[in-house]
C-alpha positions as CSV (number, residue, x, y, z in Angstrom):
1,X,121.4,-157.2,-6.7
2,X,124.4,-160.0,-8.0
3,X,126.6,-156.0,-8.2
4,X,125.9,-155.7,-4.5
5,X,127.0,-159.1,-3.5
6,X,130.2,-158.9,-5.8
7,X,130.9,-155.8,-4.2
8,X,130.0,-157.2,-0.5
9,X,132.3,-160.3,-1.6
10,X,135.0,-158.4,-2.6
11,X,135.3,-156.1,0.4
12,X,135.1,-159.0,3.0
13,X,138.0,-160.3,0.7
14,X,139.8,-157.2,0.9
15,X,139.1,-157.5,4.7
16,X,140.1,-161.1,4.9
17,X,143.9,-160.5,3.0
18,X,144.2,-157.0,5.4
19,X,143.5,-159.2,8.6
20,X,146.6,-161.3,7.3
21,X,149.0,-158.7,6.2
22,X,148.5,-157.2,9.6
23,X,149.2,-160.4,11.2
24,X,151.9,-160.9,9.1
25,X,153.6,-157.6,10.1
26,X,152.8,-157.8,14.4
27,X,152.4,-161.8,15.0
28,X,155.8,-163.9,15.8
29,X,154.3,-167.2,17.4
30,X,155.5,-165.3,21.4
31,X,153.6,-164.6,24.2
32,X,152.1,-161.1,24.3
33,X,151.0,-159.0,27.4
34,X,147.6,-160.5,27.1
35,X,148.0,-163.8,25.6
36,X,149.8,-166.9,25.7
37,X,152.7,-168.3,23.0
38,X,150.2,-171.4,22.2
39,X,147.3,-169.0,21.6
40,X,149.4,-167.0,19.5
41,X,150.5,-169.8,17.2
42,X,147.0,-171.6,17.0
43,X,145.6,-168.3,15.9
44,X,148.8,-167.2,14.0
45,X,148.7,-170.9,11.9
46,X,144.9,-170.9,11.4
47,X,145.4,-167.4,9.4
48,X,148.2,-168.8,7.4
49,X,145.8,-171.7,6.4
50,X,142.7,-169.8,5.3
51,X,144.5,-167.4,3.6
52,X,147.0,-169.9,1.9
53,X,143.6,-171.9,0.6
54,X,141.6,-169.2,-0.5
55,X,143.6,-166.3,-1.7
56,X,146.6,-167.9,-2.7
57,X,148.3,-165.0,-4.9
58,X,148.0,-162.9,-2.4
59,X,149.3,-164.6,0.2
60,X,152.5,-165.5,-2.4
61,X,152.4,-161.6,-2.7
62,X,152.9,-160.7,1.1
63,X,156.5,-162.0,0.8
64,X,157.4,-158.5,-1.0
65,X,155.4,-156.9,2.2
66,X,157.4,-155.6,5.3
67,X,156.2,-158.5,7.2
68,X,158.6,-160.2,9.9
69,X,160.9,-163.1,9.2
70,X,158.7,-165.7,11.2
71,X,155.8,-165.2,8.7
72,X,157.7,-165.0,5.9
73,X,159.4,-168.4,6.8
74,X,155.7,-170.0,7.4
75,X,154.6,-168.5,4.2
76,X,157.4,-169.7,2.3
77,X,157.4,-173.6,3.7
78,X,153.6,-173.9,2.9
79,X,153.7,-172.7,-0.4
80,X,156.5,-175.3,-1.2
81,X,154.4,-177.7,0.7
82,X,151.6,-177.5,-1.3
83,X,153.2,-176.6,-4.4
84,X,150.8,-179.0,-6.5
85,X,147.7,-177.0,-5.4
86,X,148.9,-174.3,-8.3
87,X,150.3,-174.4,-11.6
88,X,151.8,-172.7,-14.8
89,X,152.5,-168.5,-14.5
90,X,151.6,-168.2,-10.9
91,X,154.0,-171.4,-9.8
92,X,156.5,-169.4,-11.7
93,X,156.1,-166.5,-9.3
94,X,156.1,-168.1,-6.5
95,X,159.0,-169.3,-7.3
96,X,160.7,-166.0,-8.1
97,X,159.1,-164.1,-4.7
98,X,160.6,-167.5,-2.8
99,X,164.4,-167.2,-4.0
100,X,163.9,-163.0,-3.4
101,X,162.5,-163.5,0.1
102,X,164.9,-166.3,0.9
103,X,167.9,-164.2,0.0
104,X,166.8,-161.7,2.5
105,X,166.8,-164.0,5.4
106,X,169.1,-164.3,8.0
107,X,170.6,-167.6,7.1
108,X,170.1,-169.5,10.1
109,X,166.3,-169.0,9.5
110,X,166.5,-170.6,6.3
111,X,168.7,-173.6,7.2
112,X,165.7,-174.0,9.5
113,X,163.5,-173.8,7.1
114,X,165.0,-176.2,5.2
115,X,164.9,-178.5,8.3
116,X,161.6,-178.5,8.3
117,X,160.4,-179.2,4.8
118,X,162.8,-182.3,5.2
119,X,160.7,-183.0,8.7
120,X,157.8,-182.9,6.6
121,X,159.3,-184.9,3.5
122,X,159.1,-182.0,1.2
123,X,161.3,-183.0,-1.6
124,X,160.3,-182.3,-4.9
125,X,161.9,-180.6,-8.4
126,X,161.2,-177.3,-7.0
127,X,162.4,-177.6,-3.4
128,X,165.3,-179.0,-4.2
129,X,166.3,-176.6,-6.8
130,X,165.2,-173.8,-4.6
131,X,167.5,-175.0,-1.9
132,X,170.5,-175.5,-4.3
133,X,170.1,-172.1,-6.1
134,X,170.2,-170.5,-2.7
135,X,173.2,-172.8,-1.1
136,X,175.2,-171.6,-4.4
137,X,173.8,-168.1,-4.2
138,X,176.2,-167.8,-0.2
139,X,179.1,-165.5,-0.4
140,X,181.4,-167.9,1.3
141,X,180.0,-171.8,2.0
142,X,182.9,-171.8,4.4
143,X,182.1,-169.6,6.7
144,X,178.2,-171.4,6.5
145,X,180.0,-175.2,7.0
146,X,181.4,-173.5,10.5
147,X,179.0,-171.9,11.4
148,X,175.5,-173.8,10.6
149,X,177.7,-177.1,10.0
150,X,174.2,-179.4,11.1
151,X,172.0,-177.4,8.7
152,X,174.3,-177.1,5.7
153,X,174.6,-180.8,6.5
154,X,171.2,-181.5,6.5
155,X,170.0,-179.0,3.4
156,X,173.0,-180.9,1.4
157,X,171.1,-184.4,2.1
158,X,168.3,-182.7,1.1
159,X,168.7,-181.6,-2.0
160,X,171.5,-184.4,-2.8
161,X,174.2,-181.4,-3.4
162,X,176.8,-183.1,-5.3
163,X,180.5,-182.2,-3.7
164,X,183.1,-183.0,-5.5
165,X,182.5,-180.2,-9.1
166,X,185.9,-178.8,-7.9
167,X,188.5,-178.5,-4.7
168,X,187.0,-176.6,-2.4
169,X,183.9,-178.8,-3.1
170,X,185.4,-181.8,-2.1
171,X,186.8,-179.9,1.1
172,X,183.2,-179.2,1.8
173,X,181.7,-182.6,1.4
174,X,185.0,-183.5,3.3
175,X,184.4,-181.1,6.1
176,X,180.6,-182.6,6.7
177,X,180.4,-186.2,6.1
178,X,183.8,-187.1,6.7
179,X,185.6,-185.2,9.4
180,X,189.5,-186.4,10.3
181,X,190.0,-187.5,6.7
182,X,192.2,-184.7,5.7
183,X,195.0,-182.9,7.6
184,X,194.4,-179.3,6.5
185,X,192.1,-177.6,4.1
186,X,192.7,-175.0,1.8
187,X,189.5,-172.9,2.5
188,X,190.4,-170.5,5.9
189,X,187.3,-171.1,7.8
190,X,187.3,-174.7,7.4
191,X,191.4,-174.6,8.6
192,X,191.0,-172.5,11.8
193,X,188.0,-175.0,12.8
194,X,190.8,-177.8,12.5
195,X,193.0,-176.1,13.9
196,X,190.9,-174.2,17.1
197,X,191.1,-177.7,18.5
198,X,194.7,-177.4,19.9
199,X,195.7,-173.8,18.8
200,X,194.6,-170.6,20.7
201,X,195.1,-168.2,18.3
202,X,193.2,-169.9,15.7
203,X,189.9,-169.3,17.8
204,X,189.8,-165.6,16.6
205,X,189.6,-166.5,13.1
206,X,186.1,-168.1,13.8
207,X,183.1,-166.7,13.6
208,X,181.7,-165.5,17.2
209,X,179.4,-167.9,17.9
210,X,181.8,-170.8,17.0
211,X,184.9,-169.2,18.7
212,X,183.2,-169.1,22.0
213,X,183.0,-172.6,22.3
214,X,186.5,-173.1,21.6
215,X,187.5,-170.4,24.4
216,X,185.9,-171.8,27.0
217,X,187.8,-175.1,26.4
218,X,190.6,-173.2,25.9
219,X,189.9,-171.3,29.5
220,X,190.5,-167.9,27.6
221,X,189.3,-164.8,30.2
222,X,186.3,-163.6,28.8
223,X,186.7,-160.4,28.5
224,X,190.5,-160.9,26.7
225,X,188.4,-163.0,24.4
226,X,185.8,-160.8,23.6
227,X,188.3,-158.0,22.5
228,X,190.1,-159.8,20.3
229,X,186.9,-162.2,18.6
230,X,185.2,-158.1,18.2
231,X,186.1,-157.7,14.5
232,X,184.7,-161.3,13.9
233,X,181.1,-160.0,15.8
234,X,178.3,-158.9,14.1
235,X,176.5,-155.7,15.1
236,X,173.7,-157.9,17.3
237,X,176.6,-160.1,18.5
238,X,178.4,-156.9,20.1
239,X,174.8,-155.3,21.1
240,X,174.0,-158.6,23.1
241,X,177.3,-158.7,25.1
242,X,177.3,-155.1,25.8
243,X,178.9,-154.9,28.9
244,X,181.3,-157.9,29.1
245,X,183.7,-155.8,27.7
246,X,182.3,-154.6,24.4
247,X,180.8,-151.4,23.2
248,X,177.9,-151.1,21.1
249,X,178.0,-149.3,18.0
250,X,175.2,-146.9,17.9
251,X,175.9,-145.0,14.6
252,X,174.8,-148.6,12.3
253,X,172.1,-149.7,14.6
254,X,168.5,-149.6,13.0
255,X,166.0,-147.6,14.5
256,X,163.8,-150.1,16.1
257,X,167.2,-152.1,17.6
258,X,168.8,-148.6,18.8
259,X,165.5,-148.0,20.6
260,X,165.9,-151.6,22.7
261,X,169.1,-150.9,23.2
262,X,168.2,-147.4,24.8
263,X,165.3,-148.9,26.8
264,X,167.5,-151.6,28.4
265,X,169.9,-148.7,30.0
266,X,168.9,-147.5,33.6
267,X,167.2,-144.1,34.3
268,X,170.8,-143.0,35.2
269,X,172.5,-144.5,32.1
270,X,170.5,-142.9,29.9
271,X,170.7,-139.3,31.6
272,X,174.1,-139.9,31.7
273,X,174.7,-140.0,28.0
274,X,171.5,-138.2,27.1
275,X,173.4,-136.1,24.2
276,X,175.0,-139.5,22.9
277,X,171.5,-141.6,23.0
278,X,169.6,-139.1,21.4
279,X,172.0,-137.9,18.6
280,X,172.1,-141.5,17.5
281,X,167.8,-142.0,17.6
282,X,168.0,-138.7,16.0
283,X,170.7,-140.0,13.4
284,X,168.7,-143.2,12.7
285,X,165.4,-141.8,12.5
286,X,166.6,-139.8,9.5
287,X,168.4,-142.6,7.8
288,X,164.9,-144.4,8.3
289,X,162.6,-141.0,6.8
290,X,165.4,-141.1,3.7
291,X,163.9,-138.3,1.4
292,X,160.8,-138.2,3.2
293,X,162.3,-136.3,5.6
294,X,160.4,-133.1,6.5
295,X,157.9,-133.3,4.1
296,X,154.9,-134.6,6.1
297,X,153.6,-131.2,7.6
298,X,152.0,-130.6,11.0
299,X,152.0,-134.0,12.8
300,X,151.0,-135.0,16.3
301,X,151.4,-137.8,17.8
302,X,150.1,-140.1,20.1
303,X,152.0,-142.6,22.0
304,X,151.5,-145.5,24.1
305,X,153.6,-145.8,27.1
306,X,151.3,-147.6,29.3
307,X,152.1,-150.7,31.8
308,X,151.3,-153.1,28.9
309,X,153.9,-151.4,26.4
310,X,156.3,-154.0,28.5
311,X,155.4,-156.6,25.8
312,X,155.8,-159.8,27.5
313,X,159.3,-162.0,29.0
314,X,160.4,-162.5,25.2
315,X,159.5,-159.7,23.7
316,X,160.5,-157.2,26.2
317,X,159.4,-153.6,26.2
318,X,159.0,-154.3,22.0
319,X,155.8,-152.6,21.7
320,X,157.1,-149.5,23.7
321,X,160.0,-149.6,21.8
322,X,158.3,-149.4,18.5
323,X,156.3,-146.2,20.1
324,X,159.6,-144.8,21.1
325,X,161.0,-145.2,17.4
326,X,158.2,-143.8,16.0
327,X,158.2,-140.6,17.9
328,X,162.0,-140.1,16.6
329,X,160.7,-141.0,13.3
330,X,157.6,-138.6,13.4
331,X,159.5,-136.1,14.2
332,X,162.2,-136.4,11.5
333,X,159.4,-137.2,8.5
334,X,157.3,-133.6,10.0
335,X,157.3,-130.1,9.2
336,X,156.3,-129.3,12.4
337,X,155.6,-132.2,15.2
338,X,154.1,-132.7,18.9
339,X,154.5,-136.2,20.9
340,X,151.6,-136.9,23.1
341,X,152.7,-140.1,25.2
342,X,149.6,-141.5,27.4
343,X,151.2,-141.0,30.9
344,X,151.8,-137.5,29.9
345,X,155.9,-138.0,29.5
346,X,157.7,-134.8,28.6
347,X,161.1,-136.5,28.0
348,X,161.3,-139.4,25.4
349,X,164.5,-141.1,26.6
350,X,163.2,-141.6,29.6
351,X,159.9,-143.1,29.1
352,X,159.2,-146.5,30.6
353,X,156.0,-148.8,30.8
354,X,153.6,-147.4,33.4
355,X,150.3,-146.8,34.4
356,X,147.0,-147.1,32.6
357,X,145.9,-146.1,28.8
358,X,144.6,-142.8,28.4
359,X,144.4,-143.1,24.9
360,X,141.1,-140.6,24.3
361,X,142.3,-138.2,26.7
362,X,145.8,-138.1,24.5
363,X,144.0,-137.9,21.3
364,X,141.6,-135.1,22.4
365,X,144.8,-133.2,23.5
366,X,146.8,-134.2,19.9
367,X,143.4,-132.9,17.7
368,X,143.2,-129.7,19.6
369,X,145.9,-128.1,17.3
370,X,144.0,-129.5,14.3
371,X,147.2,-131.4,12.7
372,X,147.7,-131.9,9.3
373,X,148.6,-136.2,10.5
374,X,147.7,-137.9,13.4
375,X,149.6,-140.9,14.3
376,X,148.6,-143.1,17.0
377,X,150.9,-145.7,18.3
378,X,148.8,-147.9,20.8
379,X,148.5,-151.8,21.8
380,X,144.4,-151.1,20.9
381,X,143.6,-151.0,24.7
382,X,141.8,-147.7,25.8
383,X,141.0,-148.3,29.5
384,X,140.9,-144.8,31.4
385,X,138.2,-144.7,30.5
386,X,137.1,-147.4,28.2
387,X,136.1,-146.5,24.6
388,X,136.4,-142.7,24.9
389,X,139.3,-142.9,21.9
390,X,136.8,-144.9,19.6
391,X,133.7,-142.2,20.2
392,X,136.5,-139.1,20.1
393,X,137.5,-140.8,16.6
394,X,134.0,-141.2,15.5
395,X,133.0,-137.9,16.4
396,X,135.6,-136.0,15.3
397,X,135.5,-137.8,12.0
398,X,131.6,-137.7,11.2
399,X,130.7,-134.3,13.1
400,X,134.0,-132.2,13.0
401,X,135.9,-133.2,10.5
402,X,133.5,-135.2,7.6
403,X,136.6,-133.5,5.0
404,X,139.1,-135.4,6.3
405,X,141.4,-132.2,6.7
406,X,143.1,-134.4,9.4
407,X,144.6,-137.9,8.5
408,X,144.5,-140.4,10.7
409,X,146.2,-143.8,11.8
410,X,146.5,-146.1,14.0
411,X,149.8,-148.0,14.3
412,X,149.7,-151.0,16.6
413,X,152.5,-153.3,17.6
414,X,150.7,-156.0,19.2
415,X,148.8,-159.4,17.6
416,X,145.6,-159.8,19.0
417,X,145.3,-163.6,18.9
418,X,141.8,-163.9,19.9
419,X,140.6,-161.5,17.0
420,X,142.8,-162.8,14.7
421,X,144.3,-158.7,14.2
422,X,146.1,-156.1,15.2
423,X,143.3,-154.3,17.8
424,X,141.2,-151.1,16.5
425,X,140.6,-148.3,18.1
426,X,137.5,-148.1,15.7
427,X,136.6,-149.0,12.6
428,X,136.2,-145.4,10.8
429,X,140.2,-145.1,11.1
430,X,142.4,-147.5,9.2
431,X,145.2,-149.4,11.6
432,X,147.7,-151.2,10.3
433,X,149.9,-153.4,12.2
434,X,153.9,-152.7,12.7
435,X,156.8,-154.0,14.1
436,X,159.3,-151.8,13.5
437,X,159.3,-148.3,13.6
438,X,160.9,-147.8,10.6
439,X,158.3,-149.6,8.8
440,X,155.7,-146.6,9.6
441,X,155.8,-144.9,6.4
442,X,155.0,-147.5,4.2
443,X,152.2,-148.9,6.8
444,X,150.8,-145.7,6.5
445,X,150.2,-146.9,2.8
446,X,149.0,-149.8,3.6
447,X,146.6,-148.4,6.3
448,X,144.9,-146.4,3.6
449,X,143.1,-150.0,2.5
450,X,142.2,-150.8,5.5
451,X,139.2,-148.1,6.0
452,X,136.2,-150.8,5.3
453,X,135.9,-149.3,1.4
454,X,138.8,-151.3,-0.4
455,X,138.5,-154.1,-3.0
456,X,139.9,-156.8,-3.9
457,X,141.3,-155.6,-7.0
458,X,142.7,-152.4,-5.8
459,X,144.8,-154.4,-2.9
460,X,146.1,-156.8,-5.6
461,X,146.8,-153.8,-7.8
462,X,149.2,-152.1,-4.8
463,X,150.7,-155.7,-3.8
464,X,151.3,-156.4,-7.6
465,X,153.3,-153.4,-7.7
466,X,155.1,-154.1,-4.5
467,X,156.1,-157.3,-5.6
468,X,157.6,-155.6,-9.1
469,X,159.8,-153.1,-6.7
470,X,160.7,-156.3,-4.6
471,X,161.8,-158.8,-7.3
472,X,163.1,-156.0,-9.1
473,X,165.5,-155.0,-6.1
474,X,166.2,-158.7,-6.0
475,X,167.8,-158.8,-9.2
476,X,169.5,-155.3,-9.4
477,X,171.7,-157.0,-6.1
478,X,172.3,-160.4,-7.4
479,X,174.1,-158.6,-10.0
């Protein structure tokens, strides 16, 4: 009897740390078709504290999971924030997965970070040195004093960063605390911001985001402006002023990005360049698969294209983007593949968010052919008519297909903040949450746990061994 309640324990555990990583993976604080930005975060934070109290190493661990930058941030400022409730090896560890995850930021996500442990008067041994190990860690402090001047400022107060160990150190502490008190400065970046002020060509040896301000005073015509700054811009820098006189580079885009991009174009844009659009989803699709590529077998597909793939005002046409990447994905990772979209879409490039959720009705046509895969990329929602894809599942995996000669997962993009998950279609097929496509064959992996029949053990087992690959990729770069 004490078995059986171990083993009931350990599956609702199991459960418990799956309901996060999912979470993790889909949730970004934003409104959602069908729920609110505040009902997102209340559910969003409650997750974050259960998990952090009760299954602490695990939660640690889901920093070396694909999850998004907004949970990794909220995982990595409550673990320093309670960094007394744990000691000894696993403190150590923490550590370690903190400086890996922190390195893979984007930078102005960390100085925010480090703006709010200092909110909340996080300043202990660890915190600080964490901070200063990073701040040493940047490729060119410079550039960071120009371009996040207020949270280099702030992190520095922080973590009492002494200026002053060499030159360019005094510039630094110069640059931030004491503007006007030299004439020039031997580091470049910090130069062309002194000189921006009264010289025009020095705004195009800024970075973007710093040089615009300096144009506008300088009454520069955008578009010469934007020319000239384009080998200053980063690849989302030129994506997000595509069409005031830049071009977007589709050839580096990632998959999830490129798809956006390709959804924001008009019907008539995208027919237009049709060979262009689709060589580079193609082209990205297979970077994504890697040596994956073509080894899956006979997949089908089942794809979500339905009014509520819009996503919401913030995160516009994301989950329909994610179904879009996937298909391009799917079809570079099979053997032999066949897309199923819900409002019956022959032409991926030109699918856009409409009509209801014929989810069933898709899946019945995708098991037809008997795949060797099924992958369904849906918000959860079945609504013409309700239920049917939960009782096709069930039926087709009790009655016609007990073997399990088909696999089958769900996918879904969207955080369900009243259930504290990513929605199921039922519970006899594992979902996983996603957002972005590229992600999908490692969620696949993931999925596998999330059938109702995992322990604890086995999850901490997988995640241990993520977290090897992670922190061993860490250190092979800082190299």
């Amino acid at each position: 009897m004490a078995d059986a309640a171990e083993t009931s324990a350990d599956l609702v555990a199991a459960e418990d740390v799956l309901l996060f990583v999912n979470a993790a993976i889909t949730a970004t604080g934003q409104r959602e078709f069908r729920s609110t930005a505040g009902e997102q975060q209340l559910s969003l934070a409650f997750l974050h504290e259960y998990v952090c109290t009760n299954y602490r190493t695990v939660y640690a661990a889901a920093l070396a999971l694909d999850i998004n930058d907004h949970n990794a941030a909220g995982i990595i400022e409550r673990l320093m924030r309670t960094a007394g409730d744990t000691d000894g090896p696993q403190k150590l560890t923490e550590g370690r997965l903190i400086a890996a995850r922190l390195a893979a930021l984007p930078p102005q996500r960390v100085y925010r970070l480090f703006r709010a442990l200092r909110t909340a008067k996080v300043n202990n041994r660890r915190t600080r040195a964490i901070q200063r190990d990073w701040l040493r860690a940047r490729p060119d402090l410079g550039h960071d004093a120009v371009k996040y001047r207020s949270g280099l400022r702030a992190a520095a107060r922080h973590t009492h960063l002494p200026f002053g160990a060499g030159a360019l150190d005094e510039e630094y502490g110069d640059f931030l605390f004491r503007p006007g008190r030299r004439i020039r400065y031997e580091d470049a970046f910090l130069d062309a911001y002194r000189r921006a002020h009264y010289e025009r060509e020095a705004v195009y040896e800024l970075p973007f985001t710093v040089a615009e301000g300096f144009a506008a005073r300088h009454g520069i015509p955008r578009g010469v402006f934007l020319e000239r700054i384009a080998p200053r811009m980063t690849r989302l820098e030129r994506l997000r002023t595509q069409g005031s006189g830049t071009t977007a580079d589709l050839t580096v885009m990632p998959l999830t990005r490129l798809c956006l991009y390709v959804l924001s174009l008009t019907r008539q844009e995208r027919v237009d360049r049709r060979a262009e659009l689709t060589g580079a989803l193609r082209a990205a699709a297979l970077r994504a698969a890697g040596p994956h590529a073509g080894t899956w077998g006979r997949v089908a597909a089942v794809l979500d294209d339905s009014y509520s793939s819009y996503g919401s005002g913030v995160k516009r046409r994301r989950p329909l983007a994610v179904a879009l990447g996937s298909h391009f994905l799917l079809e570079a990772l099979a053997g032999s593949y066949r897309a199923h979209w819900t409002s019956g879409a022959g032409d991926p490039l030109l699918v856009r968010p409409w009509g209801p959720s014929p989810v069933g009705t898709r899946i019945l046509d995708a098991l037809e052919h008997s795949p060797d895969r099924l992958v369904i990329v849906s918000d959860g929602w079945d609504n013409a008519p309700p239920g049917l894809a939960g009782e096709v599942l069930r039926v087709w995996r009790t009655r016609l297909d007990p073997d399990r000669r088909t696999s089958v997962v769900h996918v879904n993009p969207v955080y369900d903040a009243d259930g504290f998950d990513v929605r199921r279609l039922t519970p006899g097929v594992p979902t996983a949450g996603i957002r972005d496509a590229e992600d999908l064959a490692a969620l696949v992996e993931i999925a596998q746990f999330a059938e109702g029949r995992t322990r604890l053990g086995e999850l901490q087992a997988y995640l241990d061994r993520r977290c090897g690959q992670f922190l061993h990729r860490h250190q092979e770069g800082a190299r």
